[in-house]
C-alpha positions in Angstrom: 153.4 84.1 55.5 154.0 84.2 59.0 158.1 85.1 60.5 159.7 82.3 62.4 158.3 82.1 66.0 160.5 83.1 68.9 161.5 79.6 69.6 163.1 79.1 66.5 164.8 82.5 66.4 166.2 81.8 69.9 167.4 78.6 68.1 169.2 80.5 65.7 171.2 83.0 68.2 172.3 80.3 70.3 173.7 78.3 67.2 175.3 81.8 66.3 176.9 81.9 69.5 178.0 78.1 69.3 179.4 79.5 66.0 181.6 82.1 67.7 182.8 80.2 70.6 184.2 77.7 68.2 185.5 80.6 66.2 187.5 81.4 69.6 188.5 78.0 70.1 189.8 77.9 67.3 191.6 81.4 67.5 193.1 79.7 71.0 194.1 76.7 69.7 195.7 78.0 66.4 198.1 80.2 69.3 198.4 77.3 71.4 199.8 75.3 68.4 202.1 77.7 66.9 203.4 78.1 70.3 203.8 74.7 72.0 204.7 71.8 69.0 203.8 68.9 71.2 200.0 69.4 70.4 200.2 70.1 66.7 199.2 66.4 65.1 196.0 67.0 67.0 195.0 70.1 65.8 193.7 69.1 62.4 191.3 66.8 64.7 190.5 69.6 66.8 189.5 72.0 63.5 187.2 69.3 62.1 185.5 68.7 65.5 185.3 72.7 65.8 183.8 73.2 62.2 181.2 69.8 62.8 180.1 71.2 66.2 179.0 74.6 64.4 177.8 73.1 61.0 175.4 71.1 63.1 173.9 74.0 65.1 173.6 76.2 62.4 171.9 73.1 60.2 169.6 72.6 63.1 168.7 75.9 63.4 167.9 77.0 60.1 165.9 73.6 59.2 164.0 74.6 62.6 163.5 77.8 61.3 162.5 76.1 57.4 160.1 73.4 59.0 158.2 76.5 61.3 157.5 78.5 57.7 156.7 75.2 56.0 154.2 73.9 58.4 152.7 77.5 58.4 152.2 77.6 55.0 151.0 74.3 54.6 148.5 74.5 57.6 146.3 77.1 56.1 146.1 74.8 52.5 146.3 71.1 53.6 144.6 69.4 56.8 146.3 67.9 59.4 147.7 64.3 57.8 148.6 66.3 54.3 150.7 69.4 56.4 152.9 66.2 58.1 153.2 64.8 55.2 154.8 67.7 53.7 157.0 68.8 56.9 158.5 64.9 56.7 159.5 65.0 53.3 160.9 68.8 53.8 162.7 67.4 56.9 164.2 64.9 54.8 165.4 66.7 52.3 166.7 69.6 54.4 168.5 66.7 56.3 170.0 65.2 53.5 171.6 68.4 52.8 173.0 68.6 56.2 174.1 65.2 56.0 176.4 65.9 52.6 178.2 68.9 54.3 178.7 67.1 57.0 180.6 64.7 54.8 182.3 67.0 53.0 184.1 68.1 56.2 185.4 64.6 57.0 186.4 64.3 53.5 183.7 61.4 52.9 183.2 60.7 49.3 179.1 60.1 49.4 179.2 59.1 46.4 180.0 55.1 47.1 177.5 55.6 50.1 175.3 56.5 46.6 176.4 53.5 44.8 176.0 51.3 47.4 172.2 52.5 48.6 171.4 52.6 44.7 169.6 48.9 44.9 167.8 50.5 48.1 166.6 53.4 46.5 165.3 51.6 44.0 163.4 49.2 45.9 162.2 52.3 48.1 161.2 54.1 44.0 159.3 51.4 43.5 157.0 51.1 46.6 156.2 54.5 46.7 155.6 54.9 42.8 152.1 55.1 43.7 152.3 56.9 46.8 154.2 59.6 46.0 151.9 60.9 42.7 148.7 61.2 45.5 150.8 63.1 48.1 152.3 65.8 45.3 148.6 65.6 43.6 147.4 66.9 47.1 149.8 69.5 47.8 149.7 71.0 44.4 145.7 71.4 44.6 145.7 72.9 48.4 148.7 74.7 47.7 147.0 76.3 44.3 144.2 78.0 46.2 142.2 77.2 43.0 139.8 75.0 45.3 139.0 76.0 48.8 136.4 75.4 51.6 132.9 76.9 50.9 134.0 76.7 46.9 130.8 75.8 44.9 132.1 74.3 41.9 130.6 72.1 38.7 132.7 68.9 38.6 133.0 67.0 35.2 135.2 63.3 35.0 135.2 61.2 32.6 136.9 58.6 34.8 134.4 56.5 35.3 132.8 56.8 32.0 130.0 59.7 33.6 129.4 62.7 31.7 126.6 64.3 33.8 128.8 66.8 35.9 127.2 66.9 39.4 127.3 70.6 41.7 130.0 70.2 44.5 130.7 72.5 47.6 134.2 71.9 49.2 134.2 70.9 52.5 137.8 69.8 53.1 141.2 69.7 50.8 143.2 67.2 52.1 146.5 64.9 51.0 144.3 62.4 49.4 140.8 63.1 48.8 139.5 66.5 48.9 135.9 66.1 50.2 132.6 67.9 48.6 129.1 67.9 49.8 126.7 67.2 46.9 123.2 69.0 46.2 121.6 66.1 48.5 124.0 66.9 51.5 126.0 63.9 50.9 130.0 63.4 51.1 131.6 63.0 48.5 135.9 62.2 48.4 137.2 62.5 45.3 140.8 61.8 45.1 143.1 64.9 44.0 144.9 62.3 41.2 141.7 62.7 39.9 140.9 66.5 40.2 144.3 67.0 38.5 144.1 64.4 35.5 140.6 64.1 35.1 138.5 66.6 35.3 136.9 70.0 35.2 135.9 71.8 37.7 134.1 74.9 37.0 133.7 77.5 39.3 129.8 79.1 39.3 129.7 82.3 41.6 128.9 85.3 39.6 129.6 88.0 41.8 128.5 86.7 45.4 125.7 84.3 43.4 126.3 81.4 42.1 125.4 81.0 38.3 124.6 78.1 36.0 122.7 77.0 32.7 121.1 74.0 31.8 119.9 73.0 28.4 116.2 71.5 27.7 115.0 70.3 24.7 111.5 70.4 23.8 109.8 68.5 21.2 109.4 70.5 17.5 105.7 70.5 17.2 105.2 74.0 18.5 106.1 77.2 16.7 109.1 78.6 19.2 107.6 82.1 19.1 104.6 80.8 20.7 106.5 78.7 23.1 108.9 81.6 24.3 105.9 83.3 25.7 104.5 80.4 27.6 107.7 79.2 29.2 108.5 83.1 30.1 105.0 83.0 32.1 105.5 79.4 33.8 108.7 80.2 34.8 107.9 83.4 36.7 105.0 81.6 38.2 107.0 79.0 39.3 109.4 80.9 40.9 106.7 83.4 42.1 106.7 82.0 45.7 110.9 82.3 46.0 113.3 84.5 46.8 115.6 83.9 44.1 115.7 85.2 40.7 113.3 84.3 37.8 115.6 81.9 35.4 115.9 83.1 31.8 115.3 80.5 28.9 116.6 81.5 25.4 116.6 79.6 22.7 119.7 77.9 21.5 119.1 75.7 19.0 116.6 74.4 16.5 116.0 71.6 14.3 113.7 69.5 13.0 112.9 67.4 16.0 113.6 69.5 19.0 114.0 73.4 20.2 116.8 73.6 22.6 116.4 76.2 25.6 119.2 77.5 27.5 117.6 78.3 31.0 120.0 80.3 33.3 119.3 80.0 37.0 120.8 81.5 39.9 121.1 79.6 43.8 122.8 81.0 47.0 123.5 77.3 48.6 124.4 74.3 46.6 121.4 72.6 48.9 118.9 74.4 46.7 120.1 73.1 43.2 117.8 70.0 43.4 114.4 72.0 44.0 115.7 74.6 41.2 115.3 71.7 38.7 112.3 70.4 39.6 111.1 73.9 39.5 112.7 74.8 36.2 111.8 71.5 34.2 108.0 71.2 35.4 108.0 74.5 34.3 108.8 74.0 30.6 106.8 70.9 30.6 103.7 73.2 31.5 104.5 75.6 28.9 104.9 72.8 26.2 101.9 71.9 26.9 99.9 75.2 26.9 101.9 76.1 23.7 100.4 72.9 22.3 96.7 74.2 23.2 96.8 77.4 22.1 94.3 78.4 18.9 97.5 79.5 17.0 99.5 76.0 17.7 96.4 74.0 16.4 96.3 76.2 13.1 100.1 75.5 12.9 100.0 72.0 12.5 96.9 71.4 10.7 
């Protein structure tokens, strides 16, 4: 986190000296009072004016000082729209505070100013019931650190009634949408309601790769002893002409109409997740279909 910048700590000293010349005037006028009688009935006016002029430069100064460390933290989580966002409503509040001491020294009672700006608040509730859900949706995923940009992530949602989870690579976190490129280079916003109700994201590097597995399932009309042999051999001659690692298919499950392969694949850019399937499923088709032509296959199912 970064200290307050010199501006604001200049702030702060002069408020701290406004503080101690009122102190002073006040230490002159208490002497002035208890020596000359004529100005007495206005000294209670003097003391409130005294103690207001210093409650507001100190207030200033430290929400100066609060709004510098907020906008620094928030800068390096949210973009540009979601940090002023966040410095407003801090603002607000830190004013608000102000506002009630402020109060409190001219023996104000806020609580009919309450009462009475009960119906607006309400009104105000109300048209920003939705609002107000996206902007702490957006702070609370940028401020979490648990997505940031350059993240390569498996997103599932059920939101829209899709279960295929589809590979994303953060681009931007924002207030409202946090944007992804997909494995086709497209942009994708999803809103952070969303990535906070309704969904999983899954994180796939593995130690600087990223990782994942997909499941095939092969028809059960070829002995799976056989077939591991022929799908070790296509994959490593499909992948003979990369750079990345050979995927690793075991099998996972087996019934009485299907064998179901694990296959474990490894990518450095989210770009390449599209060509790794293609690779990966031709692959097992090809070794289905030796499997199905070898001598011991044919004695299998006759």
């Amino acid at each position: 986190m970064k200290w307050p910048t010199v501006g604001n700590l200049r702030i702060l000293i002069i408020a701290i000296y406004i503080t101690i010349v009122v102190f002073l005037i006040n230490f002159v006028f208490d002497y002035v009072v208890s020596t000359y009688r004529l100005v007495f009935p206005y000294a209670s006016y003097v003391f409130t004016l005294a103690q207001l002029v210093s409650t507001i430069a100190i207030g200033y100064a430290l929400i100066s000082i609060m709004t510098s460390i907020l906008e620094n933290y928030t800068s390096r989580r949210l973009d540009k729209v979601g940090t002023g966002i966040v410095k407003f409503f801090g603002q607000v509040v830190a004013y608000a505070i102000l506002l009630l001491v402020i109060f409190n020294i001219l023996n104000i009672n806020p609580t009919s100013l309450l009462a009475a700006s009960a119906v607006g608040g309400v009104i105000l509730g109300l048209a920003m019931q939705n609002l107000l859900p996206i902007v702490f949706s957006g702070v609370l995923v940028g401020s979490s650190r648990n997505l940031t940009t350059g993240d390569v992530i498996l997103l599932e949602s059920y939101y829209w009634g899709v279960t295929t989870p589809k590979f994303l690579k953060v681009k931007k976190v924002g207030i409202v949408f946090t944007q992804f490129h997909d494995s086709g280079a497209h942009l994708v916003s999803v809103p952070n309601t969303l990535l906070l109700n309704s969904s999983i994201a899954t994180r796939l590097e593995d130690k600087g790769v990223y990782k994942h597995s997909v499941n095939v399932n092969i028809k059960n009309d070829v002995p799976a002893h056989i077939l591991d042999k022929y799908i070790s051999k296509s994959l490593r001659s499909a992948f003979s002409d990369s750079y990345l690692k050979v995927p690793q298919a075991l099998l996972m499950q087996n019934n009485d109409k299907t064998h179901v392969y694990s296959v474990t694949f490894y990518f450095d850019d989210i770009y390449e997740v599209d060509q790794i399937f293609d690779r990966i499923f031709r692959a097992m088709d090809m070794a289905y279909w030796k499997a199905r032509e070898d001598k011991r296959t044919k004695r299998y199912l006759t």
